[in-house]
C-alpha positions in Angstrom: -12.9 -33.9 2.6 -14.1 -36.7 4.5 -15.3 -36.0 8.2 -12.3 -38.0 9.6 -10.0 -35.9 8.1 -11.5 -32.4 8.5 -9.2 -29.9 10.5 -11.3 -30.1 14.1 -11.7 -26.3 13.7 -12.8 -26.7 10.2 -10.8 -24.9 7.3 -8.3 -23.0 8.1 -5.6 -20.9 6.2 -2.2 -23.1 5.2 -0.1 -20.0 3.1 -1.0 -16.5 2.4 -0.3 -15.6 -1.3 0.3 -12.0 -2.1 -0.4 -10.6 -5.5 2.8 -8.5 -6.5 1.9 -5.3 -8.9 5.0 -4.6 -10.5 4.2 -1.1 -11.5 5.2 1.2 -8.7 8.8 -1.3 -8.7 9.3 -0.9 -12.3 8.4 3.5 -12.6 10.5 4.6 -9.7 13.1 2.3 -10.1 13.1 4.1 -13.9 13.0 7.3 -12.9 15.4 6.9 -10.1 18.3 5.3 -12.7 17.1 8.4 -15.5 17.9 11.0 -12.8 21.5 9.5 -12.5 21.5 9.2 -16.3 22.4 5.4 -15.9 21.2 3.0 -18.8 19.3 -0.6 -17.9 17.4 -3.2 -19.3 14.2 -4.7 -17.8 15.5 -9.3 -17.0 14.4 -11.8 -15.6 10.8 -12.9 -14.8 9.0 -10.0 -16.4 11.6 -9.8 -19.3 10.2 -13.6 -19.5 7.0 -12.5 -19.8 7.6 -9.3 -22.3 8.8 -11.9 -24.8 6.3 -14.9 -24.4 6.9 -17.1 -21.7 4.7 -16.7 -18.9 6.5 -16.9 -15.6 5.4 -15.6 -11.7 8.0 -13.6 -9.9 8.1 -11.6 -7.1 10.5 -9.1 -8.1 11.8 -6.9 -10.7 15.0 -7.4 -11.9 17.2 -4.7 -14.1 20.0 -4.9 -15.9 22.3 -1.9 -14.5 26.0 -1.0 -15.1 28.5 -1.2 -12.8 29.0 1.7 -10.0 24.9 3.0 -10.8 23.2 0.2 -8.0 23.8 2.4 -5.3 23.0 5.7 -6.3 20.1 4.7 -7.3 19.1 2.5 -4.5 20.1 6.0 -2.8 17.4 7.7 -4.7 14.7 5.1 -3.8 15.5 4.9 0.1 13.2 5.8 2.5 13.1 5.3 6.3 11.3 2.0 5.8 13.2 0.4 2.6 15.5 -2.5 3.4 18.4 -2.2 1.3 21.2 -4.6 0.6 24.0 -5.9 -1.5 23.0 -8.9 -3.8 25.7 -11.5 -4.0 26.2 -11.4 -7.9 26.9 -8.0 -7.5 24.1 -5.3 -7.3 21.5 -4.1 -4.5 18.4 -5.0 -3.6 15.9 -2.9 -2.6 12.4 -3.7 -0.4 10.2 -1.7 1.0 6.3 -2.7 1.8 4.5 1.1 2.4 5.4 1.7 -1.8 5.4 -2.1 -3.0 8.8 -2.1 -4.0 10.8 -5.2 -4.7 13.5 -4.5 -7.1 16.8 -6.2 -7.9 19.4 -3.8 -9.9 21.9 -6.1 -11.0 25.2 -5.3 -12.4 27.6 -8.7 -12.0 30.8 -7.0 -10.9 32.1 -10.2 -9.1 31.5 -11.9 -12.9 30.0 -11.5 -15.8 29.8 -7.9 -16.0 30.8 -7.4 -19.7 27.5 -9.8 -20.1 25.3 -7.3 -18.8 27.0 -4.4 -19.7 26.0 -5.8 -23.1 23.0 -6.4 -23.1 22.1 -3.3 -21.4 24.0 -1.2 -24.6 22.1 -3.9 -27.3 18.4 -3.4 -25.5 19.1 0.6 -26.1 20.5 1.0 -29.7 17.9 -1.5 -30.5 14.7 0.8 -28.6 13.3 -2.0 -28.1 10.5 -1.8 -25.4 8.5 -3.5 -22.6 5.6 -2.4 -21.6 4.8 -3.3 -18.0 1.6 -2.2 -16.0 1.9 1.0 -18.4 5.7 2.3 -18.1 7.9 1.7 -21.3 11.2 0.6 -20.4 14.3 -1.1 -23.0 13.8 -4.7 -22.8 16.9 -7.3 -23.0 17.4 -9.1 -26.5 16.6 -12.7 -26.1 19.8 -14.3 -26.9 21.3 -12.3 -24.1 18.5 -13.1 -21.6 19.1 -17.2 -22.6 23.0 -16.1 -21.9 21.7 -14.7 -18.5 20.2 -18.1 -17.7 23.1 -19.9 -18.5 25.2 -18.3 -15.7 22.8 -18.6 -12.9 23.1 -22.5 -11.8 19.6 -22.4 -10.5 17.7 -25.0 -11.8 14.5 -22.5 -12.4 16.8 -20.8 -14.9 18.0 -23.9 -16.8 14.3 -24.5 -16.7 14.0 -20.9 -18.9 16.7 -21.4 -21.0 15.3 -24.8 -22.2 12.2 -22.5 -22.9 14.2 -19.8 -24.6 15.2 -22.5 -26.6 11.9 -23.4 -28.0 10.8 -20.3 -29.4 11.4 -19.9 -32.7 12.1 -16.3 -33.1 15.5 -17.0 -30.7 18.5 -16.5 -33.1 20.4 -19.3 -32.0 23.9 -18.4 -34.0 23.7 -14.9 -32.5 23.2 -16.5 -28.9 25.6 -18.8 -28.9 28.5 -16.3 -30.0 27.5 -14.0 -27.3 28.1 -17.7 -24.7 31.2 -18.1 -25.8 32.3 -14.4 -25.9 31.3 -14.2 -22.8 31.2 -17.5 -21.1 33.8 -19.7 -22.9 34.2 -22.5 -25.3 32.9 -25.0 -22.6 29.2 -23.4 -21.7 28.7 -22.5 -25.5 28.8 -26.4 -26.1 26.1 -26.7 -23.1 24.3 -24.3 -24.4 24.3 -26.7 -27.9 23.4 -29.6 -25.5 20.5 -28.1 -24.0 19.6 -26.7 -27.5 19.9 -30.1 -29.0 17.4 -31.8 -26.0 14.9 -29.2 -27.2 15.1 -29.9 -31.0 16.6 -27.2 -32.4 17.4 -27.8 -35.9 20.7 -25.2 -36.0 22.2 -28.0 -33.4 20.6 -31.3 -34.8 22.8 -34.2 -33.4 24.7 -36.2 -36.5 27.2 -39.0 -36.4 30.5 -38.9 -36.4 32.9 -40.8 -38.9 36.5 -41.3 -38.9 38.6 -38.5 -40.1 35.5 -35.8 -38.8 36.3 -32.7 -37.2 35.1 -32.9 -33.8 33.1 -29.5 -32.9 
């Protein structure tokens, strides 16, 4: 930095960054869903992550069914924890003396047969995650690109386009679970976004006269 332009203090600090360990998060937020007996799924960033595709986040999100948020949250309160109801339906929970940051999502406004699910598929599969140690059922794929789909946040059209790249995705499988869930129209996104990316399942052709339009 040129002398003109240095701060007249000299450096000083812009941002502070803070690391988040999602480890205490992810094992009480476990054992506080076990001791209700309520199923989940680990989504979102660190589901990201389990299967590939690196992405920061500051929270952990899980996949919970629909009446379980609360009990839970319940189990994980303390006299410091801020608690409160996300607006997709579910609580979030954070609390700085423990580290917590945790999202338990259930989509009860919409959506909910999504995640209820998913949260069924990631346990009769056992499929795992392994995060800072704890094993916990991991979402399929195809439903986490589904998840995307329904956010409108452009970070999450973002990972769905990288969802789409990966070849072990089964494409046919994600798309029936769109429209089952999402309709005709967002299952033909989901075949535009999937065509932008170069899937071969959805590989553009031309139309003649007498075609059946898809």
């Amino acid at each position: 930095m040129s002398e003109e332009r240095r701060p007249p203090n000299g450096p000083h600090v812009v941002g502070e960054v803070e690391a988040f360990d999602p480890g205490p998060s992810v094992s009480l937020a476990a054992a506080a869903l076990q001791g209700i007996s309520a199923p989940f799924a680990l989504i979102g960033g660190l589901a990201l992550d389990a299967w590939g595709i690196p992405r920061a986040t500051k929270d952990v999100d899980l996949a919970v069914p629909v009446g379980s948020a609360e009990p839970a949250a319940e189990r994980l309160r303390s006299a410091t924890t801020e608690v409160r109801p996300l607006r997709i339906g579910g609580v979030g929970l954070r609390e700085r003396d423990r580290g917590l940051r945790i999202d338990l999502v259930d989509r009860r406004v919409h959506f909910s047969g999504l995640f209820q699910e998913a949260i069924a598929e990631a346990a009769s599969s056992g499929r795992r995650a392994r995060v800072a140690g704890i094993e916990v059922p991991l979402v399929s794929l195809e439903h986490l690109l589904v998840m995307k789909m329904v956010s409108g946040e452009p970070k999450d059209e973002v990972d769905a386009r990288r969802i789409l790249q990966l070849e072990t995705l089964d494409y046919a499988r994600a798309r029936g679970i769109a429209e089952r869930h999402l309709g005709a129209a967002s299952a033909n996104r989901l075949d535009a976004l999937a065509r932008e990316v170069g899937r071969p399942e959805v590989a553009r052709r031309l139309y003649r006269n007498g075609d059946d339009h898809e």
